[in-house]
C-alpha positions as CSV (number, residue, x, y, z in Angstrom):
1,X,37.2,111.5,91.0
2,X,40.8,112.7,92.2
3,X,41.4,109.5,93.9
4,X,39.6,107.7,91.1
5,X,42.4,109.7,88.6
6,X,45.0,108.6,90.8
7,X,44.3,104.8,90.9
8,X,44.2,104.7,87.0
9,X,47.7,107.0,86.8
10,X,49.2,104.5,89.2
11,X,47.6,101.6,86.8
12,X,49.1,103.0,83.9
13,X,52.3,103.8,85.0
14,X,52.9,100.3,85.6
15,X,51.4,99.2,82.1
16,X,53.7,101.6,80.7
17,X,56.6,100.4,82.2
18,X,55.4,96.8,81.1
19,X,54.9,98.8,77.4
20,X,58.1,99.7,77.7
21,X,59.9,96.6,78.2
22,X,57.7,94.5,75.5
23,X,58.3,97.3,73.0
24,X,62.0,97.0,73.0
25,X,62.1,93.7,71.2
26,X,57.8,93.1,70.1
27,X,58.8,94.4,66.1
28,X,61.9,92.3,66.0
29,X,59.9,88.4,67.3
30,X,59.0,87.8,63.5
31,X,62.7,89.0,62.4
32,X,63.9,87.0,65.3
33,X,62.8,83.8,63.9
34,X,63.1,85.0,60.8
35,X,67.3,85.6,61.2
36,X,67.4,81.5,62.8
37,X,66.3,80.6,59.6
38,X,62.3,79.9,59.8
39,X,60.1,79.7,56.9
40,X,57.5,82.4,56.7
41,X,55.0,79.2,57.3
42,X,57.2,78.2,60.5
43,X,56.6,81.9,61.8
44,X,53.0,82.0,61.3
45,X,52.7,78.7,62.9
46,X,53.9,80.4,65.9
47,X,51.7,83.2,66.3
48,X,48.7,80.8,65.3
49,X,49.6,78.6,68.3
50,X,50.2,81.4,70.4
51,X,46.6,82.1,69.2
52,X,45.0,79.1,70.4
53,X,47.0,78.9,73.6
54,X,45.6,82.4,74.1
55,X,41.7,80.7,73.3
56,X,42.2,78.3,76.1
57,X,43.9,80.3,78.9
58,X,40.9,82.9,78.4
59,X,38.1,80.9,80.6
60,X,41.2,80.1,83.2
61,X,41.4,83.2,83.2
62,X,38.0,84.6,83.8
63,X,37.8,82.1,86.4
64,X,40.8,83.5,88.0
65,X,40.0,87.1,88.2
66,X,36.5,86.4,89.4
67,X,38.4,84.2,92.3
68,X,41.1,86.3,93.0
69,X,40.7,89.5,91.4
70,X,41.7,91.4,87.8
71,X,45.3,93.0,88.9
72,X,46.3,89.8,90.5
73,X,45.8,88.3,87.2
74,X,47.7,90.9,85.4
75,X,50.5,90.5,87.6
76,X,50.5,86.7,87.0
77,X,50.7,87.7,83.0
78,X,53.7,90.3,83.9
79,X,55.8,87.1,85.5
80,X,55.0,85.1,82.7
81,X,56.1,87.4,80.4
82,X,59.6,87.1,82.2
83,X,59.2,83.4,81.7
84,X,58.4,84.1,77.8
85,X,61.8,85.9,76.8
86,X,63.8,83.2,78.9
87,X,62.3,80.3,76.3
88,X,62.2,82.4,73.4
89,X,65.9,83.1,74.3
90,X,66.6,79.4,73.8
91,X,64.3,78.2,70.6
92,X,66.9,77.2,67.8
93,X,64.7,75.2,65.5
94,X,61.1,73.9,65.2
95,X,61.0,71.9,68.7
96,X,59.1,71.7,71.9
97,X,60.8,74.9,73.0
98,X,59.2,76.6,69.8
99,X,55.6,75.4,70.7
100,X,56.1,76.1,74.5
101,X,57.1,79.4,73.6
102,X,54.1,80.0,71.6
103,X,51.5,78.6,74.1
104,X,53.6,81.0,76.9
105,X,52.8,83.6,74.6
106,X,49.0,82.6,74.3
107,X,48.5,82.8,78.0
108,X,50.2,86.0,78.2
109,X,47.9,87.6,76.1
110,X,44.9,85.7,78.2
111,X,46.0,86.7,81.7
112,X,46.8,90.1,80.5
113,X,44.3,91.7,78.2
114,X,41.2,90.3,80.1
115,X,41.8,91.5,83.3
116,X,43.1,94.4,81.9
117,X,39.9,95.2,80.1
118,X,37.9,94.2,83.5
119,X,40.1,96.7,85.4
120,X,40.3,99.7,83.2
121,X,36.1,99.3,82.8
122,X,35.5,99.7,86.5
123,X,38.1,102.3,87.0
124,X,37.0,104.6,84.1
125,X,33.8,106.8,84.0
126,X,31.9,106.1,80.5
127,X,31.1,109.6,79.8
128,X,35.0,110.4,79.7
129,X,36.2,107.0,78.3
130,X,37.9,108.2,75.4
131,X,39.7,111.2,76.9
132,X,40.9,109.1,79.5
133,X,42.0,106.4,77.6
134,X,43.9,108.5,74.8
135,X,45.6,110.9,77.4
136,X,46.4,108.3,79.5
137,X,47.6,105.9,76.9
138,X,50.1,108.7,75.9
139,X,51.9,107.0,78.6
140,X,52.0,103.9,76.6
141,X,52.8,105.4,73.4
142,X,55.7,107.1,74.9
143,X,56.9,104.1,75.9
144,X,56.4,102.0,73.3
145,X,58.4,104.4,70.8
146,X,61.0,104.5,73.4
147,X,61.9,100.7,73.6
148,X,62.0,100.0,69.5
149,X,65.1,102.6,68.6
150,X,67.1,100.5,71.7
151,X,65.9,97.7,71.0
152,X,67.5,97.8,67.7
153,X,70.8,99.1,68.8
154,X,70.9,96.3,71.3
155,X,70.4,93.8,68.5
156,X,72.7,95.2,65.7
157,X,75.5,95.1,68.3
158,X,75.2,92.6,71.3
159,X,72.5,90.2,69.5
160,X,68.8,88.8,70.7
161,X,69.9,87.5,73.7
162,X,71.0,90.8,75.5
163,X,68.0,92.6,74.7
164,X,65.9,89.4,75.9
165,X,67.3,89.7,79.8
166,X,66.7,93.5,79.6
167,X,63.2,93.4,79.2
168,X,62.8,90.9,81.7
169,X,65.0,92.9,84.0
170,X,62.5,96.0,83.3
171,X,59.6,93.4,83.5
172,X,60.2,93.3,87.3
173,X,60.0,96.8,87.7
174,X,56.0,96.8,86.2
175,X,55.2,94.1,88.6
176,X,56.6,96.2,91.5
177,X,54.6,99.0,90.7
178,X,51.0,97.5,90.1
179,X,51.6,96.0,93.6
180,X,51.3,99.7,94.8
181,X,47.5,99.4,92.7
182,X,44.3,98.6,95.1
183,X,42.7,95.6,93.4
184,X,39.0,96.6,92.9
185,X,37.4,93.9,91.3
186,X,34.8,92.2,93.5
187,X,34.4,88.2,93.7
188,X,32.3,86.6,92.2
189,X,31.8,82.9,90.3
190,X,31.4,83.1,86.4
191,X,28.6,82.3,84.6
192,X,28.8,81.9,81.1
193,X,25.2,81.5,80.8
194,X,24.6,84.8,81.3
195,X,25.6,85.9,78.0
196,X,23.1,85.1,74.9
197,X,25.3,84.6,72.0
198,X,23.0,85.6,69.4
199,X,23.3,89.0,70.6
200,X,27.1,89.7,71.0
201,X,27.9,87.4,68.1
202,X,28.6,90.4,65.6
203,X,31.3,91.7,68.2
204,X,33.0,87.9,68.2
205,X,33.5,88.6,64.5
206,X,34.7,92.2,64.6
207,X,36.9,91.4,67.3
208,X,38.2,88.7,65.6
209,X,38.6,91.1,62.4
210,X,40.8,93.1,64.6
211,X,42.8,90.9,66.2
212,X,43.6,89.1,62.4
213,X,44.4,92.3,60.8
214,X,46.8,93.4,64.1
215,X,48.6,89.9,64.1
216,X,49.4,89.3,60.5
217,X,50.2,92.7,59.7
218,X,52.6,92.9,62.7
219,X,54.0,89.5,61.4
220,X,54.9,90.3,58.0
221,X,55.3,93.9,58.2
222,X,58.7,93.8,59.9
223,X,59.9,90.9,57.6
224,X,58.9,93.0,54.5
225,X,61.3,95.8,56.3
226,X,64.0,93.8,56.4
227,X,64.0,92.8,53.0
228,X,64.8,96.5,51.7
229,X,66.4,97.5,54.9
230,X,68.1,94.6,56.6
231,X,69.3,97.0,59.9
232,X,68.1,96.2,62.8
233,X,68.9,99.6,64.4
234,X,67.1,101.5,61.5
235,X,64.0,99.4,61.6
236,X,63.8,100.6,65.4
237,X,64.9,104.0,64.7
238,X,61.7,103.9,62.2
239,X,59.1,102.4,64.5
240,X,60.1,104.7,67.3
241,X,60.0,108.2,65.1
242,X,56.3,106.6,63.9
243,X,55.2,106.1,67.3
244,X,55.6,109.4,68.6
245,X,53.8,111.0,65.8
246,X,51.4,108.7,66.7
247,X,50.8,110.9,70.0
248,X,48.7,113.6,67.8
249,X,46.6,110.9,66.8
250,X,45.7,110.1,70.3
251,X,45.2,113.5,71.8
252,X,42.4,114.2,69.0
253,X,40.9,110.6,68.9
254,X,39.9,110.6,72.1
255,X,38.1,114.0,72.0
256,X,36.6,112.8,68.7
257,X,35.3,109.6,70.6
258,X,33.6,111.6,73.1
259,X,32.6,114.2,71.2
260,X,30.5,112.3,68.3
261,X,29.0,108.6,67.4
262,X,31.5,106.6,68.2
263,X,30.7,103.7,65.5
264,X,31.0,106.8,63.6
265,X,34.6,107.7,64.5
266,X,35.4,104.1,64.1
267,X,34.7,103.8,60.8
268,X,36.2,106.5,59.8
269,X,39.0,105.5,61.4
270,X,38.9,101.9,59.7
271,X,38.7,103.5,56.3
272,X,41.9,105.5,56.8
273,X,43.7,102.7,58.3
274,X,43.0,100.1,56.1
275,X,44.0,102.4,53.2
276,X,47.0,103.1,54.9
277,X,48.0,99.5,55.4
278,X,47.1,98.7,51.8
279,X,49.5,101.1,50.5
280,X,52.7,99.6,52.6
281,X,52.8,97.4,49.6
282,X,54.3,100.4,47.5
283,X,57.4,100.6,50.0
284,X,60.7,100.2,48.6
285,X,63.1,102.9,50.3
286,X,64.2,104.1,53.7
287,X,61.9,107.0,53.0
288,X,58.6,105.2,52.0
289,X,58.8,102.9,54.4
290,X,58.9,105.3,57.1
291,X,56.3,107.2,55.5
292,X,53.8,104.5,55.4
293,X,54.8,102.8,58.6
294,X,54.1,106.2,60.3
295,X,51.1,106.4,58.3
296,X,49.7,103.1,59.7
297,X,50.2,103.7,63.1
298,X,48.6,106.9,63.2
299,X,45.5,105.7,61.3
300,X,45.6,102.7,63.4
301,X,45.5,105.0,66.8
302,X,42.3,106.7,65.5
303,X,41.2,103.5,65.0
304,X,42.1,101.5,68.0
305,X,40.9,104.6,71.0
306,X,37.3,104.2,69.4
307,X,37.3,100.4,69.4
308,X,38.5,100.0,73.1
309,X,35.7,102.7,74.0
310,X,32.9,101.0,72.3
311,X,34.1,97.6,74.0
312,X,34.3,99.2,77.3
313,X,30.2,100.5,76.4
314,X,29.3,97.3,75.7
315,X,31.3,95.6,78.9
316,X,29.6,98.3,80.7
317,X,25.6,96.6,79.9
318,X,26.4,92.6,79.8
319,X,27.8,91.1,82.6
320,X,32.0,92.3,82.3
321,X,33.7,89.6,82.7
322,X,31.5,87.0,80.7
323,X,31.3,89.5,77.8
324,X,34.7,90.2,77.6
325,X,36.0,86.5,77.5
326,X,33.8,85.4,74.8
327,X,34.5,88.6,73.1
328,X,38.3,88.0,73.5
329,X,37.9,84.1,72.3
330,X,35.9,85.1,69.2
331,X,39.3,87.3,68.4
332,X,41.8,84.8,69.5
333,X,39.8,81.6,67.6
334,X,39.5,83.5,64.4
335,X,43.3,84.9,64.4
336,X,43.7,81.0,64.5
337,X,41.9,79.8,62.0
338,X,43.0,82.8,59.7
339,X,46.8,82.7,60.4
340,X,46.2,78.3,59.5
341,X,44.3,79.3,56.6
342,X,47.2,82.1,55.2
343,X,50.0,79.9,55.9
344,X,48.3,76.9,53.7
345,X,47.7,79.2,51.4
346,X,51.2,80.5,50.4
347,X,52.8,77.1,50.4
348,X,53.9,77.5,46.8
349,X,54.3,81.4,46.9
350,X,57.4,83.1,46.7
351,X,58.6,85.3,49.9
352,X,57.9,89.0,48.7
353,X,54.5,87.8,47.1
354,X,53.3,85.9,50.1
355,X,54.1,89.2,52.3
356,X,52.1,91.5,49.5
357,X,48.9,89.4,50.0
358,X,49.4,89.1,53.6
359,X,49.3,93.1,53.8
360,X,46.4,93.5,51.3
361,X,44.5,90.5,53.6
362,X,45.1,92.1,56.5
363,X,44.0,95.7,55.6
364,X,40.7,94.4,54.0
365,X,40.2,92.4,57.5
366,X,40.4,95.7,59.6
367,X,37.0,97.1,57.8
368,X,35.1,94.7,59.6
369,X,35.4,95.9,63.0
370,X,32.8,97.7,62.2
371,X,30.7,95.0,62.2
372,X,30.6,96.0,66.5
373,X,26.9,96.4,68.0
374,X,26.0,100.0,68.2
């Protein structure tokens, strides 16, 4: 088990340094378009697209990893990430660069969470998933409140561009150390037919539940933000602080996981959250909007260490990598058609009213994650 520990420490530190990097501008991508003059529509075009590109890079790269193994994969997703930052650096209005950039962004996603799910399955024993995961994934969360507060300086002072070549310069360093990471997947050829639909089919549409709340919220949240507190500096200062308060969260959630029925502990978890996110609406000062934004991202951390552990338990009795990629193209084809649906929707809708329903959509969205198989 020590050198078991030690391969998923090693795995980690590299995702955290990757966590790191991404975190330092992730908040700011919807205020980055947003500040070039995009439409709320244009913006949710983007992440729809990145959606879809995401759908189609999944069986790539299931295919992939079975050929060549899961970290390979992961290190393929780290490099494009680098590529990522370098177009997004250079979209300007709605043109090719725009839609490359989102598909870029898709594949990402694809080539990154898949393996990632594959690897971190093999590499952690079920009957300690949820301790591992949350103690571990204090790693992450350390990481990911460090980048937001910097990030925000960066912006406020030097502008998008700066903070762009820093994450890829950090970028590097990730890839450097999951090379030092043994690659443990064993090869194999996919077989999709291995997988009966029927049965998994209520995980497509609580993963896809998730993965619509997570993307719309984190698209119109940080617009919403700016509109009562247009400082890019204090919106990271914000996110950071909520972040690490996020860490007591993930010390207790993963005992809880462990501990009781983990459907159980999700739902509770999804309640709290998606109260939590419902009440964002009632920002309107620095001090609400820290309060709820803090809020949401420790309810969300209850919410998320149960929902990676039942995955894992279900990746654990169907065939991993099969399972995993239909599970992650129910989330990513749903996001899709959501994200299409929304933007249609508030065609006519004026700014702060479009973001108000977005919020309420998305909270309601994150109860049905519970829709998960026992």
């Amino acid at each position: 088990m020590d050198s078991n520990l030690k391969e998923i420490k090693l795995f980690y530190t590299s995702f955290s340094i990757y966590n790191f990097a991404t975190s330092i501008v992730q908040i700011f991508i919807p205020l980055y378009f947003f500040s070039r003059g995009f439409s709320l529509s244009q913006i949710l075009i983007f992440f729809a697209i990145s959606q879809a590109g995401r759908a189609l890079f999944l069986p790539l790269g299931a295919h992939l990893s079975s050929a060549f193994g899961a970290k390979k994969i992961i290190s393929v997703s780290f490099i494009l990430t680098t590529l990522f930052y370098i177009f997004l650096s250079r979209v300007e209005d709605f043109s090719s660069t725009f839609y490359l950039s989102a598909i870029i962004f898709g594949a990402i996603q694809a080539l990154l969470w898949l393996p990632f799910l594959i690897h971190l399955s093999k590499i952690s024993p079920n009957e300690k998933k949820g301790r591992i995961f949350s103690k571990l994934n204090m790693y992450s969360a350390v990481a990911n409140a460090s980048g937001p507060i910097l990030g925000g300086f960066i912006i406020s002072f030097y502008g998008f561009e700066y903070v762009f070549y820093l994450v890829i310069g950090i970028v590097l360093f990730a890839i450097y150390f999951l090379s030092l990471t043994p690659e443990v997947s064993k090869i194999r050829k996919v077989n999709f037919k291995l997988i009966n639909i029927k049965k998994v089919y209520p995980d497509l549409i609580a993963n896809g539940a998730f993965n619509f709340q997570v993307y719309l919220a984190n698209t119109l949240w940080p617009i919403f933000i700016f509109l009562i507190l247009p400082q890019y500096n204090t919106i990271g200062f914000i996110q950071t602080v909520s972040v690490f308060l996020s860490l007591i969260a993930l010390h207790y959630s993963g005992k809880w996981t462990d501990k009781f029925n983990r459907k159980k502990v999700l739902f509770f978890g999804s309640i709290l959250n998606s109260s939590m996110e419902f009440l964002r609406i009632f920002a309107n000062s620095f001090s609400s909007i820290f309060f709820f934004n803090a809020s949401s991202i420790f309810s969300g951390t209850l919410q998320e260490v149960s929902w990676i552990v039942k995955l894992q338990e279900h990746m654990e009795k169907e065939p991993r990598i099969e399972y995993t990629t239909i599970f992650e193209m129910g989330g990513a084809l749903i996001t899709f058609i959501g994200l299409l649906i929304f933007m249609f929707a508030i065609q006519s809708v004026p700014l702060k009213d479009a973001l108000i329903y977005g919020i309420i959509i998305s909270s309601i969205s994150g109860l049905f994650v519970n829709l998960i198989r026992e």
